[in-house]
N, CA, C and O of each residue as an XYZ file, in Angstrom:
500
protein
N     -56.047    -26.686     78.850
C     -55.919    -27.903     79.631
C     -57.283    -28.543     79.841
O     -58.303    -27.856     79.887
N     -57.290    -29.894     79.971
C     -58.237    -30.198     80.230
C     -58.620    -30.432     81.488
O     -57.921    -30.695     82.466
N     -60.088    -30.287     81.372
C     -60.859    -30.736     83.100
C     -60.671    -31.959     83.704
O     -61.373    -32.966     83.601
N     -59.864    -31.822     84.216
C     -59.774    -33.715     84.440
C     -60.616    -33.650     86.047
O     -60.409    -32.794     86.908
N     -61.553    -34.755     86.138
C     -62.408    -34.789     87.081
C     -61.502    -35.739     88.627
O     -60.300    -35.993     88.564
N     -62.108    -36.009     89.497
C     -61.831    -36.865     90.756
C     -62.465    -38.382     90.336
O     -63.667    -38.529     90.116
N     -61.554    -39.409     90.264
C     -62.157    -40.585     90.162
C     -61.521    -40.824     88.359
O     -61.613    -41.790     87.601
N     -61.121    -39.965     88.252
C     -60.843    -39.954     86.344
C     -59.763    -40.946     86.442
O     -59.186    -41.390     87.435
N     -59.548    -41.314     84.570
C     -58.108    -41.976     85.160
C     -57.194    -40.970     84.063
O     -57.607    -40.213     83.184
N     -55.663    -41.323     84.536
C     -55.031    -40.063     84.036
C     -53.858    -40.517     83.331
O     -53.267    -41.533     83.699
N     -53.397    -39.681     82.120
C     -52.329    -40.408     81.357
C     -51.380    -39.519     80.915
O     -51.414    -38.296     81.047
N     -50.282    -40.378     80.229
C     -49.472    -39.200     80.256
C     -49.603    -38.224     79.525
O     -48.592    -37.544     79.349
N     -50.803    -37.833     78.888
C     -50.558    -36.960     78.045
C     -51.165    -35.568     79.240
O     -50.874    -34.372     79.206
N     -51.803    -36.092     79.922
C     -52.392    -34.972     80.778
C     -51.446    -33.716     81.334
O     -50.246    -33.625     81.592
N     -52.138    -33.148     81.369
C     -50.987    -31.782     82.159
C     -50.072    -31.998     82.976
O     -50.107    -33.158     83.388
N     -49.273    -31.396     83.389
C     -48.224    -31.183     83.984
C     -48.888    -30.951     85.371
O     -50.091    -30.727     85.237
N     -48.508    -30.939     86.529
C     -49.090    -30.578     87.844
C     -48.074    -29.704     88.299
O     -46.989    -29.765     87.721
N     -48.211    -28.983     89.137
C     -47.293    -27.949     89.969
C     -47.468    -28.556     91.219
O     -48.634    -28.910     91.393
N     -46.735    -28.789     92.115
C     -46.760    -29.102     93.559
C     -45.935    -27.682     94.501
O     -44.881    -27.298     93.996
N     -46.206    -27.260     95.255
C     -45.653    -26.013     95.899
C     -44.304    -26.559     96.432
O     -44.220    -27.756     96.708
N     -43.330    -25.793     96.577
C     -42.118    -25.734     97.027
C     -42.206    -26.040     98.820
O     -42.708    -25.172     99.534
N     -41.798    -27.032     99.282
C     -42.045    -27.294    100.385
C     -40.782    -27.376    101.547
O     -40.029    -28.247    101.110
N     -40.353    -26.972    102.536
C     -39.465    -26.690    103.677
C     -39.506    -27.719    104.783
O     -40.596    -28.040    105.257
N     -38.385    -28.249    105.218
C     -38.788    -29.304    106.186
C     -39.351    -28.759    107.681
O     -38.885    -27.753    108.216
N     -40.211    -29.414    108.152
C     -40.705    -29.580    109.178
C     -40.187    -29.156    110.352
O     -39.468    -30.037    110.825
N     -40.241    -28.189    111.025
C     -39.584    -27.425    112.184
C     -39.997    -28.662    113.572
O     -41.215    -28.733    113.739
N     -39.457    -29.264    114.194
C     -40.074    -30.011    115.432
C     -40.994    -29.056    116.128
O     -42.060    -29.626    116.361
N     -40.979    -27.599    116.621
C     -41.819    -27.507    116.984
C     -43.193    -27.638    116.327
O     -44.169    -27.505    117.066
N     -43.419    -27.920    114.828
C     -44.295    -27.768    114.623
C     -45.035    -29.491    114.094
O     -44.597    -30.526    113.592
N     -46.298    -28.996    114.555
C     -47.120    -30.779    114.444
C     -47.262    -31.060    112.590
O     -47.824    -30.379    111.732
N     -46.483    -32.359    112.488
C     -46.286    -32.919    111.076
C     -47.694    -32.782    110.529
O     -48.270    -32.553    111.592
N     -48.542    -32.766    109.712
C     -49.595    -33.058    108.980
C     -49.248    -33.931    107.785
O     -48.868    -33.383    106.750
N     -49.372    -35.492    107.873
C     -49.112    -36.322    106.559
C     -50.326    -36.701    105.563
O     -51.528    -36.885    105.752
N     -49.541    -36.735    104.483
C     -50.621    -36.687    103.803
C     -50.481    -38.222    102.977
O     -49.706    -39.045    103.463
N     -51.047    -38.479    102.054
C     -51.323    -39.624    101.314
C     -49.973    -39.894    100.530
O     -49.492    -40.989    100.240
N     -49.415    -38.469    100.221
C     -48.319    -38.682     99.183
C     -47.093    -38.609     99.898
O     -46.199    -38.173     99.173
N     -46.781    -38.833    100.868
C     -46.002    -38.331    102.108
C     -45.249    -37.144    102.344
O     -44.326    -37.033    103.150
N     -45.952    -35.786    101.175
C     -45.609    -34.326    101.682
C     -46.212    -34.086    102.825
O     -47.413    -34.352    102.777
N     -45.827    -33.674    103.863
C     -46.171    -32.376    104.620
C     -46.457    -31.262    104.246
O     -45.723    -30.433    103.708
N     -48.419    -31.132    104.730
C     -48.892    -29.666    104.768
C     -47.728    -28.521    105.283
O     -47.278    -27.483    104.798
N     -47.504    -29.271    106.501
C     -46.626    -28.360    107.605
C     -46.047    -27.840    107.061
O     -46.297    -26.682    107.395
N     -45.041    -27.816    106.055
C     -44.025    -27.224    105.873
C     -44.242    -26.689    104.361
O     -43.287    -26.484    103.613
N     -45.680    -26.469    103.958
C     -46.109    -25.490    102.943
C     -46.792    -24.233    103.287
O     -47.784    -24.184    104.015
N     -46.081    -22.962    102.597
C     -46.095    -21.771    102.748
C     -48.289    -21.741    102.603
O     -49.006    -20.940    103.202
N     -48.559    -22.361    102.075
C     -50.125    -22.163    101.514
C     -50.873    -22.634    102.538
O     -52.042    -22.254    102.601
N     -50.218    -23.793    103.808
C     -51.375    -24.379    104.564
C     -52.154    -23.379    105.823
O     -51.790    -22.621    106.722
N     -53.106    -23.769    105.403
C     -54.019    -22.628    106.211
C     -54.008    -21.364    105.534
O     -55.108    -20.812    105.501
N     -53.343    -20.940    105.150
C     -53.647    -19.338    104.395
C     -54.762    -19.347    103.175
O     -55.650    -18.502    103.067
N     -54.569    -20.369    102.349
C     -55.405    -20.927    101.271
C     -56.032    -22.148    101.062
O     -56.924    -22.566    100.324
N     -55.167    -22.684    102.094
C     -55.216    -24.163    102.198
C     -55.348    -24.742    103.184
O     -54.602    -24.557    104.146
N     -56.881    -26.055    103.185
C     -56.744    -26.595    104.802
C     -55.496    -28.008    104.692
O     -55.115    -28.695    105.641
N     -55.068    -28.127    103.248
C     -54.754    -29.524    103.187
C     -55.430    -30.663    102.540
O     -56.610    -30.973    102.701
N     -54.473    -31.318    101.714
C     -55.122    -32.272    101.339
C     -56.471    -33.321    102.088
O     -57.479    -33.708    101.498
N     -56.145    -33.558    103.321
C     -57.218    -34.392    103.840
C     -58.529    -33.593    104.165
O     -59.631    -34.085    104.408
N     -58.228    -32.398    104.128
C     -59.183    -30.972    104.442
C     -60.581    -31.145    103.446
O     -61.799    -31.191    103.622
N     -59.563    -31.213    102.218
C     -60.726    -30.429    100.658
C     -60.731    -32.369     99.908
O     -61.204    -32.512     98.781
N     -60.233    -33.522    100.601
C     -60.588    -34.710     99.764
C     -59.856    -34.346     98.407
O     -60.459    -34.374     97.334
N     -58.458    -33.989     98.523
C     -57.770    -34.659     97.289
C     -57.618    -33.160     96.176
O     -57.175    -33.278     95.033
N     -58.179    -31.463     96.904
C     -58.722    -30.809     95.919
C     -57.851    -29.593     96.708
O     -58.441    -28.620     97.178
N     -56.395    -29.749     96.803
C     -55.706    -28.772     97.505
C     -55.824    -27.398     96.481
O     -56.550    -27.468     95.489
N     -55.161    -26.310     96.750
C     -55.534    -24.692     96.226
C     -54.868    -24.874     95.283
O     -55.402    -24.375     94.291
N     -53.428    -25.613     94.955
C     -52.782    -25.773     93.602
C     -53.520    -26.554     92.470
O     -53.366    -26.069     91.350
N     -54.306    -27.694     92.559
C     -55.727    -27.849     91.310
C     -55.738    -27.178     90.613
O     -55.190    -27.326     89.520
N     -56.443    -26.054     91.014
C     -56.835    -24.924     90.675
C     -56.181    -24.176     89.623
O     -56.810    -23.757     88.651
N     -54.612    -23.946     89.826
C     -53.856    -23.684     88.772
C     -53.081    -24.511     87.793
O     -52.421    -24.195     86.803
N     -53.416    -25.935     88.490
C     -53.142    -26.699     87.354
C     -54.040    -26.852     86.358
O     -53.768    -27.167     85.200
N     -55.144    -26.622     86.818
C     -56.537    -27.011     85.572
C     -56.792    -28.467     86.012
O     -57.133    -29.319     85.192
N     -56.619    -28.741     87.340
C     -57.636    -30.035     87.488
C     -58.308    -30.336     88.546
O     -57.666    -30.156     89.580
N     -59.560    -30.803     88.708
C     -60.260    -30.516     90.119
C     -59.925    -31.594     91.168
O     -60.655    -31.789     92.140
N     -58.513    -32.457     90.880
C     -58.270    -33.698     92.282
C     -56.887    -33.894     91.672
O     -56.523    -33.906     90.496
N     -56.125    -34.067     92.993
C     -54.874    -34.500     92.624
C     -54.882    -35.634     92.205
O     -55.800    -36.389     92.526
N     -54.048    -35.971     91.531
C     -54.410    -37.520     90.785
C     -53.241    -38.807     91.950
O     -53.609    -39.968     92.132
N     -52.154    -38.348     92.454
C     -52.190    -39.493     93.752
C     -53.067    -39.746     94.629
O     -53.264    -40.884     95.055
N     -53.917    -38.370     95.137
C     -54.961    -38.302     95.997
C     -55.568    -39.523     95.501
O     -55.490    -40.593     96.105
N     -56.452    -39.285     93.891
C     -57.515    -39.883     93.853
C     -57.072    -41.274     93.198
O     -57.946    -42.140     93.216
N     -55.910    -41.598     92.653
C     -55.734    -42.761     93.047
C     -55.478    -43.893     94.244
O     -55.789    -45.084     94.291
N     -54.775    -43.021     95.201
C     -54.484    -43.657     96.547
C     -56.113    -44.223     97.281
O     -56.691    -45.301     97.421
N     -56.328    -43.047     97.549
C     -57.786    -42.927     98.293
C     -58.962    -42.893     97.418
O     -59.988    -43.177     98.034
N     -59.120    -42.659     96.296
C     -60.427    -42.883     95.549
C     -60.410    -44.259     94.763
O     -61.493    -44.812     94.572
N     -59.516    -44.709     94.406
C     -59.311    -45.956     93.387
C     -59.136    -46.942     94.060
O     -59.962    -47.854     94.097
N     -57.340    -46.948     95.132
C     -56.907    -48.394     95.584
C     -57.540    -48.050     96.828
O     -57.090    -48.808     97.688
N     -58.629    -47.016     97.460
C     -58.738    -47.526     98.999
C     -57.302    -47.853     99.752
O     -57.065    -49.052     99.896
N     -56.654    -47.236    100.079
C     -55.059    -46.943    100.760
C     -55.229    -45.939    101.528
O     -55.692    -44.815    101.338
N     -54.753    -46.528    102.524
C     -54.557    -45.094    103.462
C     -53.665    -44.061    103.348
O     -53.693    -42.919    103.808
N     -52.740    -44.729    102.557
C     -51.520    -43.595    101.791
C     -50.863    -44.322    101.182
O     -50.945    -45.543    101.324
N     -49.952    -43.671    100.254
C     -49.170    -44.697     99.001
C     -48.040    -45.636     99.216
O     -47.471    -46.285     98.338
N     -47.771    -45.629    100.554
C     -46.513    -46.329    101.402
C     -47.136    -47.828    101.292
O     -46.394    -48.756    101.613
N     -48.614    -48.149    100.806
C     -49.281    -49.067    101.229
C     -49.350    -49.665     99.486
O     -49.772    -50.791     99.220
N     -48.999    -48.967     98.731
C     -49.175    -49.192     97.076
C     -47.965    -49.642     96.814
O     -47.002    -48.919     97.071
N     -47.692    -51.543     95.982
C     -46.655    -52.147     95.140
C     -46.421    -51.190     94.209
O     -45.418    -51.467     93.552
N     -47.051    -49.969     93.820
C     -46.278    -49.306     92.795
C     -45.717    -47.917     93.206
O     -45.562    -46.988     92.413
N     -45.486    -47.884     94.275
C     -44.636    -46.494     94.545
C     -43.460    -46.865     94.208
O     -43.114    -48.040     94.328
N     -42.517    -45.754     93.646
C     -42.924    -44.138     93.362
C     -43.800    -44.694     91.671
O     -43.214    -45.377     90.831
N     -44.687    -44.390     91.578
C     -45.827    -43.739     90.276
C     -45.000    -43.019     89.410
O     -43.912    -42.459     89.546
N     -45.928    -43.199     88.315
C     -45.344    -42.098     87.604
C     -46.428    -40.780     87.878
O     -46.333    -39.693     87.309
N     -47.602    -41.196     89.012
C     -47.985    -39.361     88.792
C     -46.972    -38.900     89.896
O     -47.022    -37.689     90.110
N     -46.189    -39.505     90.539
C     -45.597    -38.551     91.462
C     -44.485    -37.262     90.506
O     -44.141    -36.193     91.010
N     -44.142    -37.664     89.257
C     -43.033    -37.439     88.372
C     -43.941    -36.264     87.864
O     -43.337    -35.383     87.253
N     -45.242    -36.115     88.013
C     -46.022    -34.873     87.515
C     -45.677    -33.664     88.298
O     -45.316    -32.589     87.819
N     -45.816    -33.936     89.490
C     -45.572    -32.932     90.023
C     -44.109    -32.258     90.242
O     -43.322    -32.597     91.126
N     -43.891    -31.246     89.281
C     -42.793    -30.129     89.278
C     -43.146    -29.249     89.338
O     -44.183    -28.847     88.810
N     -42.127    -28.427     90.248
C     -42.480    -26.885     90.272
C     -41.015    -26.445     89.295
O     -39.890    -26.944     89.295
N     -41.613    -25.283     88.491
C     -40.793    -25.000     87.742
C     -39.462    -23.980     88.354
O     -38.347    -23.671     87.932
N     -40.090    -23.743     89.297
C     -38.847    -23.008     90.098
C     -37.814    -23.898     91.077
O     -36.758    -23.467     91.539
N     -38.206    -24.851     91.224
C     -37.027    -25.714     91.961
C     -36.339    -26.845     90.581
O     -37.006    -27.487     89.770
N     -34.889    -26.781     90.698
C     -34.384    -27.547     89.793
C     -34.621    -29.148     90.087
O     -35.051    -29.622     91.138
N     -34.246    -29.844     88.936
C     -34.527    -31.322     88.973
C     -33.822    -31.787     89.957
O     -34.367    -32.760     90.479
N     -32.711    -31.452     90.481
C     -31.733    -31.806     91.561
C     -32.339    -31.813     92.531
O     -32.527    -32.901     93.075
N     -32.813    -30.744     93.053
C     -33.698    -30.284     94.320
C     -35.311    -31.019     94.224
O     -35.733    -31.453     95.296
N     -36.099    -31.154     93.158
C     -36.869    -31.960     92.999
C     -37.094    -33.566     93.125
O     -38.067    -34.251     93.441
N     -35.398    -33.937     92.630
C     -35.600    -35.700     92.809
C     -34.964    -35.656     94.509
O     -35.085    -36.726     95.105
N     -34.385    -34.632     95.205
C     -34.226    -34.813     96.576
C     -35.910    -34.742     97.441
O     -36.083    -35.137     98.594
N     -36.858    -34.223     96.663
C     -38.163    -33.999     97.844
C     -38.810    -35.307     97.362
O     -39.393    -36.019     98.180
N     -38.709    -35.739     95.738
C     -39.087    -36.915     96.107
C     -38.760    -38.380     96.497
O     -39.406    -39.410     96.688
N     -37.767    -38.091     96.520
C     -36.619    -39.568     97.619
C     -37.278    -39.021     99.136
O     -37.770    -39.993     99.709
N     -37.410    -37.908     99.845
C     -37.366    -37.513    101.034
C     -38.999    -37.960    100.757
O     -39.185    -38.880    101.552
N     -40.100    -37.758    100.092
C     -41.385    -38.305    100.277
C     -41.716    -40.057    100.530
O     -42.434    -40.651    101.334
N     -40.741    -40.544     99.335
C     -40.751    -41.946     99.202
C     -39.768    -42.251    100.717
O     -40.140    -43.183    101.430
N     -38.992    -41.735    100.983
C     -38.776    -42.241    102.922
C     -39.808    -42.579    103.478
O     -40.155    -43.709    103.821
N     -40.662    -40.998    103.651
C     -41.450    -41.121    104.760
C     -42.894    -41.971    104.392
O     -43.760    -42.336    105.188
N     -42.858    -42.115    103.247
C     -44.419    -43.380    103.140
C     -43.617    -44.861    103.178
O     -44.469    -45.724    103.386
N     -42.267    -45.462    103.050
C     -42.152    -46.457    103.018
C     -41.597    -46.657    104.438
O     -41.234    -47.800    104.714
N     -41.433    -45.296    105.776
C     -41.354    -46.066    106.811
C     -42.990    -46.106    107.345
O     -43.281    -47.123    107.975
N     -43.603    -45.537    107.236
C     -45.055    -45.701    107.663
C     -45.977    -47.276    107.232
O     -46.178    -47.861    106.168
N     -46.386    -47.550    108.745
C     -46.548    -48.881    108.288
C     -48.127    -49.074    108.063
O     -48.566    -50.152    107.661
């Protein structure tokens, strides 16, 4: 795979991304939103490995096993269009959001987290 840097631009031929399998949000617990409108909160990795996307600037612990050093919504949202998150971008849903699959959740269960992401950035104003 290749090194794809922060600030790069990215195409489709680039790797595949893994995004972690994520659980909804318990009320007792405080939401953490992020740019792409996952919740840290409700990933098994935050804090154990992970402070979070807004933590490491775009360079969460999954990178790492993708083979690239910035998520590429990160660094388009916040490194390219200057957005405070993608709820704020004429082109949501992206096609890098379509990168991120985990190979253990089926496409069914996958196009449900990302309808449930694209909610929560298009009610955020």
């Amino acid at each position: 795979m290749a090194d794809l840097a922060c600030n790069g631009h990215f195409r489709s031929s680039d790797p595949i991304f893994i995004m972690p399998f994520f659980k909804p949000v318990s009320m007792a617990k405080k939401k953490i939103e992020t740019v792409c409108g996952y919740s840290c909160s409700g990933c098994d990795h935050h804090q154990k490995e992970c402070p979070g996307c807004e933590a490491t600037k775009g360079k969460p612990f999954w990178t790492t096993y993708a083979g690239v050093e910035c998520c590429p919504v990160y660094d388009c949202c916040v490194s390219e269009r200057k957005l405070p998150h993608c709820g704020k971008c004429p082109e949501l849903m992206c096609e890098r959001f379509s990168r991120f699959k985990n190979p253990e959740v089926s496409d069914e269960i996958q196009a449900g987290h990302l309808a449930a992401m694209e909610q929560e950035l298009r009610a955020r104003k």
